[in-house]
C-alpha positions in Angstrom: -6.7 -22.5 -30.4 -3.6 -22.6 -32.8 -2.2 -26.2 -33.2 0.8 -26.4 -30.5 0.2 -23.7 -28.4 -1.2 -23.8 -25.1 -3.7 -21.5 -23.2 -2.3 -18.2 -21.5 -4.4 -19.9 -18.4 -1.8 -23.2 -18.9 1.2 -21.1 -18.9 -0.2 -18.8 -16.1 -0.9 -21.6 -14.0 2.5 -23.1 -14.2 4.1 -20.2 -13.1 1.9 -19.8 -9.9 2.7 -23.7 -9.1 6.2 -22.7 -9.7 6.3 -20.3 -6.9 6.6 -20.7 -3.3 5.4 -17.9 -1.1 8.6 -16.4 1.1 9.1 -17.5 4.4 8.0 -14.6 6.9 11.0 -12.9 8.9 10.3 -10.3 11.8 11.1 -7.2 9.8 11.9 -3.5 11.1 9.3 -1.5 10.1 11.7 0.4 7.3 12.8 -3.1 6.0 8.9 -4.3 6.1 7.7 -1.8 3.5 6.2 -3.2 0.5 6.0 -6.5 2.5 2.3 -8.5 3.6 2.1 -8.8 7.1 2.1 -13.1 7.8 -0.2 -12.5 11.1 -2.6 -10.0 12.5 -1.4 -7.0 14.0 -3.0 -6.2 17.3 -2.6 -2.4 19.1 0.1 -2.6 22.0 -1.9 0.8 23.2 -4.5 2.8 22.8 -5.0 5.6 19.9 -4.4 8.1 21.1 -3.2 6.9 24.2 -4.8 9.9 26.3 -7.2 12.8 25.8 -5.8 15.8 24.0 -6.9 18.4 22.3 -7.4 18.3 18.4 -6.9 22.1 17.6 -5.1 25.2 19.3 -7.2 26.9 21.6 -8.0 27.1 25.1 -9.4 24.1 28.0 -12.3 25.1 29.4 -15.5 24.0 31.6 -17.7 24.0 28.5 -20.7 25.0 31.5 -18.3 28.7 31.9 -18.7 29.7 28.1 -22.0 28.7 27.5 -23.3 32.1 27.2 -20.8 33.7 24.9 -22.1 35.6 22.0 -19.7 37.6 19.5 -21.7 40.9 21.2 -21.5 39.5 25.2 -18.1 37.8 25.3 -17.2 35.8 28.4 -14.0 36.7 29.8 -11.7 34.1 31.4 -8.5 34.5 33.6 -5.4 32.2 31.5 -4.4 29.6 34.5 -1.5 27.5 32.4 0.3 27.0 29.1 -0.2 23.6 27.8 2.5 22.4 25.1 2.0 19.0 23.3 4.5 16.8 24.7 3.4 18.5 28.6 3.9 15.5 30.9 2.7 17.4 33.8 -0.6 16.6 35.6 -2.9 19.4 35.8 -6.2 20.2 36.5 -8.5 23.9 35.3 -10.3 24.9 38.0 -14.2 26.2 37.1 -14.3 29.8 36.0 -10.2 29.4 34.8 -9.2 28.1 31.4 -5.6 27.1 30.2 -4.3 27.7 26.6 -3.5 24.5 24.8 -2.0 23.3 21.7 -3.1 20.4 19.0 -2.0 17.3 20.4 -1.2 18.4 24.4 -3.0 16.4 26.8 -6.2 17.5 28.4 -6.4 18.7 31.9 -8.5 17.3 34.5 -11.2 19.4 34.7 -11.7 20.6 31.3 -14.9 18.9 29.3 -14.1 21.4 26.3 -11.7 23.3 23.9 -12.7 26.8 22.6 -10.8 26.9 18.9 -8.3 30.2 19.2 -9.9 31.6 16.5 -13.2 31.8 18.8 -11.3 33.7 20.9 -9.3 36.7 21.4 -6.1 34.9 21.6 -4.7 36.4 25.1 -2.1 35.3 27.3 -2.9 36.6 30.4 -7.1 36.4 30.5 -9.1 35.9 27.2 -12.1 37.0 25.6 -15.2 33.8 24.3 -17.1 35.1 21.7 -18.6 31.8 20.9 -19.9 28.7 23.6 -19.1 25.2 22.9 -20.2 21.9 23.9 -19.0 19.4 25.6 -16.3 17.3 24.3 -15.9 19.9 21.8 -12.4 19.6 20.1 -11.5 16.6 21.9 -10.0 13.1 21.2 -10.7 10.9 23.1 -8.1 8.0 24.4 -9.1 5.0 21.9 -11.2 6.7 20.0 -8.9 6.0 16.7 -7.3 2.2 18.0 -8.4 0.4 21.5 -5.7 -1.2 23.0 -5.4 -4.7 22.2 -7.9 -4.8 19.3 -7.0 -6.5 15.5 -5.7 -3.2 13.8 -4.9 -5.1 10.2 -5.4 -8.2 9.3 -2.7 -11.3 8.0 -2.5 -11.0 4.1 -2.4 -6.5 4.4 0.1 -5.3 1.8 2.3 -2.7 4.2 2.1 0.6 2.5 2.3 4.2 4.0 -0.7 4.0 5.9 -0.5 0.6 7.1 3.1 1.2 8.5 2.2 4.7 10.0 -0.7 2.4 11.5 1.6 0.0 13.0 4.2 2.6 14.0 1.5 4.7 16.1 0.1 1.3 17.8 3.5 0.8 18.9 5.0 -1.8 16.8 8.6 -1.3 16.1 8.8 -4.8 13.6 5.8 -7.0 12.2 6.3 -10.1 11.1 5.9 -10.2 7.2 7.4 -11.6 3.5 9.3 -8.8 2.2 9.1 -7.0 -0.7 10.2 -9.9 -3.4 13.8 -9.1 -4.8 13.9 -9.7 -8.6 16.5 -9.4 -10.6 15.7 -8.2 -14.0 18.4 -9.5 -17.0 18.4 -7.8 -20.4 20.3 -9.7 -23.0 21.3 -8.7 -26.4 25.0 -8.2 -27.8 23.2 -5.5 -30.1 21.6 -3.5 -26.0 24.1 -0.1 -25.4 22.9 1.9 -22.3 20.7 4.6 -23.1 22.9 7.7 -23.6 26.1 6.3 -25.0 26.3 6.3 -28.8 25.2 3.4 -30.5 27.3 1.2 -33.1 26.1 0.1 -36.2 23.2 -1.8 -35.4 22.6 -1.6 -31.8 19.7 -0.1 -29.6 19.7 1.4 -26.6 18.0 -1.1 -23.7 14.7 -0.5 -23.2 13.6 -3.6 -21.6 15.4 -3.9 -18.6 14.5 -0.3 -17.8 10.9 -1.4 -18.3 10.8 -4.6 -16.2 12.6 -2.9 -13.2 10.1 0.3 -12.9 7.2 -2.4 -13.4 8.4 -4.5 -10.8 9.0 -1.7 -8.2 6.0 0.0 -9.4 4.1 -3.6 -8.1 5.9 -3.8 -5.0 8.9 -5.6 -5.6 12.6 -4.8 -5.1 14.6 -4.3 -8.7 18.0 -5.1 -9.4 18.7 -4.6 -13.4 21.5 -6.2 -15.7 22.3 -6.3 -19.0 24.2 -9.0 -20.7 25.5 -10.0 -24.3 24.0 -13.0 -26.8 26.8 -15.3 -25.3 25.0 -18.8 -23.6 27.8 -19.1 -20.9 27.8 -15.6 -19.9 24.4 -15.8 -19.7 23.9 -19.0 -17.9 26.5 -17.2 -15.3 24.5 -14.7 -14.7 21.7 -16.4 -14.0 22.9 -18.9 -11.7 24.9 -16.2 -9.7 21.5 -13.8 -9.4 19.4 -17.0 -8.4 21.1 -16.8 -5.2 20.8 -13.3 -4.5 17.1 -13.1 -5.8 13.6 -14.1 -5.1 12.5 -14.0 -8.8 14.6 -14.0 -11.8 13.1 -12.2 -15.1 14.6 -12.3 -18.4 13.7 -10.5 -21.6 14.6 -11.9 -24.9 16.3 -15.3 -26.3 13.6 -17.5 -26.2 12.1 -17.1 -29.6 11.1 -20.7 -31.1 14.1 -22.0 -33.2 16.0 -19.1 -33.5 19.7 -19.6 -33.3 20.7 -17.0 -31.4 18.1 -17.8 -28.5 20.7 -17.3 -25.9 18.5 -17.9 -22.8 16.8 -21.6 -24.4 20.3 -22.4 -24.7 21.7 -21.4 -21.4 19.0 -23.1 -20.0 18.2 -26.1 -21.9 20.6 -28.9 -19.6 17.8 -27.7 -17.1 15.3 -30.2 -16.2 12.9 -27.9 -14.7 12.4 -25.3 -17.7 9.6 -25.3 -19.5 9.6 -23.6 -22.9 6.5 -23.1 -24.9 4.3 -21.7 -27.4 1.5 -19.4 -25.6 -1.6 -18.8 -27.7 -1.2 -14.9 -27.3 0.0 -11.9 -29.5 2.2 -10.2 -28.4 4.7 -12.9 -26.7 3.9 -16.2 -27.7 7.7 -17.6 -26.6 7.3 -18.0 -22.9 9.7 -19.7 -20.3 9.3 -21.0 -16.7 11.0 -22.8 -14.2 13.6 -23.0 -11.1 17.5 -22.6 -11.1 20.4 -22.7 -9.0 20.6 -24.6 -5.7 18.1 -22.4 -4.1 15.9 -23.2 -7.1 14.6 -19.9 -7.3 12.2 -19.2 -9.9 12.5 -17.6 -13.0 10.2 -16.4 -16.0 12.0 -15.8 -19.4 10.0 -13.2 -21.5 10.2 -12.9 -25.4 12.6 -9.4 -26.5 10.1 -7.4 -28.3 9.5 -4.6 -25.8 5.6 -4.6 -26.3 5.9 -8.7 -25.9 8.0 -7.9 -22.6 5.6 -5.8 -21.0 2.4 -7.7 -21.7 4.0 -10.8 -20.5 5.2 -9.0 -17.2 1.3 -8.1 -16.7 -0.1 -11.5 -17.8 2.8 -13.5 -15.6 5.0 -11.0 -13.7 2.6 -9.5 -11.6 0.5 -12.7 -10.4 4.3 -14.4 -10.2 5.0 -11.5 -7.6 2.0 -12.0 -5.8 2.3 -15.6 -5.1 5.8 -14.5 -3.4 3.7 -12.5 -1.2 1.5 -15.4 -0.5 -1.7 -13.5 -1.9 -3.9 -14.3 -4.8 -3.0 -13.6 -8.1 -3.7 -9.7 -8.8 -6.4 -9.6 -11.7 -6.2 -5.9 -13.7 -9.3 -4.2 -13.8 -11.6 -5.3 -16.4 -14.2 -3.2 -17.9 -16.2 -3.2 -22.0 -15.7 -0.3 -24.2 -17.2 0.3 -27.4 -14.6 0.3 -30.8 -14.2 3.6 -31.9 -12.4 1.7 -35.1 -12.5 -1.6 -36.0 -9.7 -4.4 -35.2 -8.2 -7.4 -36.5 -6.2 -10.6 -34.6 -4.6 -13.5 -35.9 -6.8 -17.0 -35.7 -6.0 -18.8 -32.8 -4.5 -16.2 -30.8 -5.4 -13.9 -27.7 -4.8 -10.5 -28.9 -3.8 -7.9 -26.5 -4.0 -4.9 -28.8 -2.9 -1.1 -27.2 -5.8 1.2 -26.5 -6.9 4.3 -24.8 -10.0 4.2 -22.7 -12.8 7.0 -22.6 -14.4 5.7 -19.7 -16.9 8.4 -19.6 -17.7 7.5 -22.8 -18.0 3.9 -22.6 -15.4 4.0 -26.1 -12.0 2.7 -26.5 -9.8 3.6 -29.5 -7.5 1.3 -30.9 -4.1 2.8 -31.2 -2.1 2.9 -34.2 0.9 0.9 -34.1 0.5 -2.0 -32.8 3.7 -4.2 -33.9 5.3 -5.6 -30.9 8.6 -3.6 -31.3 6.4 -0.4 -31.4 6.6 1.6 -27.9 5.2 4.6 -28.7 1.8 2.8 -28.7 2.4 1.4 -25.4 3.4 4.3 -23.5 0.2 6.2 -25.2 -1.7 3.3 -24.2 -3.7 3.1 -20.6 -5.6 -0.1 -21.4 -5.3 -3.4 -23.7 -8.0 -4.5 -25.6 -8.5 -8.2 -25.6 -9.6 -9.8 -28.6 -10.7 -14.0 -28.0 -9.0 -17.0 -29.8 -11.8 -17.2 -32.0 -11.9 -13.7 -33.2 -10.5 -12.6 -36.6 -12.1 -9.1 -36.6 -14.2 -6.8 -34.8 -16.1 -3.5 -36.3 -16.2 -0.1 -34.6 -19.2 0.2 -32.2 -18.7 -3.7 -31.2 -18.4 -4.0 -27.7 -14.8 -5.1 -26.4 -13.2 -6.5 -23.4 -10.6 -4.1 -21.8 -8.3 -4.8 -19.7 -6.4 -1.5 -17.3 -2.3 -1.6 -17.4 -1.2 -0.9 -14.0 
């Protein structure tokens, strides 16, 4: 370990103690998307809550088919028309069948559906040219969900599924942490918004693009800003987003010593930033801490947009978790063989861009790997971790690989 720099586990473990997990509210369903549900969910009915019929086709005593043959056909008189959403009570008598569509509840009586394409689709009497079973083409009540039973469990991230799930068990809310609202700030006087000319010297923002699709692609809630190298305006921002957010993330002005480290300085009066040196390349300058009265918390990344991103996935993520009130997310891990060989400062945890061949067990270091350079990144589906210790490794040597999301 370099002299004066501390562990990513040191720095990662003071943002988790840093966070408090949200207080649950009882959410609509819309506005519980993206949340984690703070108690089990438990079915208010059954799914389904009644027999019906899982294809179109006809309800039948499965006893009056059972001799139907493509070349002796079993012909049927049509009793009824059975809609899905038929809230009438009926009942097929033996040696009568009704016509029914996917979802429409069964009729007393019936034991069976014949699929319409076993048929010859009439109207008025119809033609079996194949028997069936009983409880052929029939859900059951319950079958899916019983009434009453644990249908997901406190801690269950509330995606598509799990809302459809609560939705057809007949949950209108749930009672969950929502989707954490960060706000992302992007600070540079030498930032212009992508598509507007640039002045002499200036760049188009990257970062703040990339911090707000990263945190919506992990769940969260985005709200982006871009502000100049001024302290004040900075320090402005900040305090007036800490009380609309549940996470502030900042990316740049926190280099070590440099005068223009607009985000040390706006922050510096505050008791309960930490600012260190993180034994990792890209983004050794890392920040942490609370602000405003609400004292939310906030992480301030290093600028280089490779720096940015790693940091997000080594403290953004986990940081967003713990708001959620689950365990820190760990990427997928796998070991690749080097297609080419590496190198990594002394001292330092490397996080060097690759591309994974996982069929073939190989990983091939990508070139560019300066923490300004983006093309790598975005070519890159995995980083390849090289230990403190390390100075070099030599193609074919196994490596530790870690997935980006």
């Amino acid at each position: 370990m370099t002299s004066g720099m501390d562990p990513v586990e040191t720095h990662l473990a003071e943002v988790l103690a840093t966070i408090r997990p949200l207080r649950p509210a009882r959410l609509a369903l819309q506005a519980a998307e993206g949340g984690v549900l703070a108690e089990p969910a438990t079915a208010a009915g059954s799914l389904p809550p009644f027999d019906n019929s899982s294809m179109d086709g006809y309800a039948v005593h499965a006893s009056d088919v059972a001799a139907a043959t493509a070349d002796a056909p079993v012909t049927l008189p049509v009793a009824d028309q059975i809609p899905a959403g038929d809230s009438r009570t009926l009942t097929v008598a033996p040696g009568t069948c009704a016509r029914i569509m996917t979802g429409a509840p069964m009729p007393g009586g019936a034991d069976a559906v014949v699929p319409v394409e076993w048929t010859s689709g009439g109207t008025a009497q119809v033609q079996f040219y194949q028997s069936v079973t009983k409880d052929y083409a029939i859900r059951r009540r319950g079958d899916d969900v019983a009434a009453g039973s644990e249908v997901l469990p406190a801690g269950t991230r509330l995606g598509p599924p799990q809302i459809a799930l609560l939705a057809a068990t007949g949950h209108a809310s749930a009672l969950a942490r929502a989707a954490p609202r960060v706000a992302v700030i992007g600070t540079g006087t030498e930032l212009s918004e992508p598509g507007s000319p640039l002045p002499r010297g200036g760049i188009w923002d990257s970062n703040s693009y990339m911090l707000a699709a990263a945190v919506r692609q992990a769940g969260g809630v985005a709200a982006r800003h871009r502000i100049d190298d001024e302290p004040g305006t900075v320090l402005a921002m900040i305090e007036r987003q800490s009380a609309a957010a549940d996470l502030l993330i900042t990316s740049g002005g926190v280099s070590m010593g440099g005068e223009h480290d607009v985000v040390k300085a706006a922050l510096s009066g505050h008791a309960a930033m930490t600012f260190r040196k993180v034994a990792m390349q890209p983004g050794m300058p890392q920040g942490v801490g609370v602000v405003g009265a609400q004292r939310t918390p906030i992480l301030t990344l290093p600028g280089n947009p490779v720096s940015t991103y790693v940091s997000f996935c080594l403290f953004g993520l986990p940081a967003l978790d713990a708001l959620l009130g689950l365990p820190p997310r760990r990427l997928p891990r796998a070991r690749a063989a080097l297609t080419a060989p590496v190198r990594s400062p002394e001292g330092k945890r490397s996080y060097l861009r690759g591309r994974l061949d996982a069929a073939a067990g190989t990983v091939t270091p990508l070139t560019g790997q300066g923490s300004h350079q983006l093309g790598a990144l975005a070519m890159a589906n995995v980083l390849i971790v090289v230990p403190e210790p390390v100075v070099s490794m030599e193609a074919g040597e196994a490596a530790d690989v870690m997935s980006l999301p």
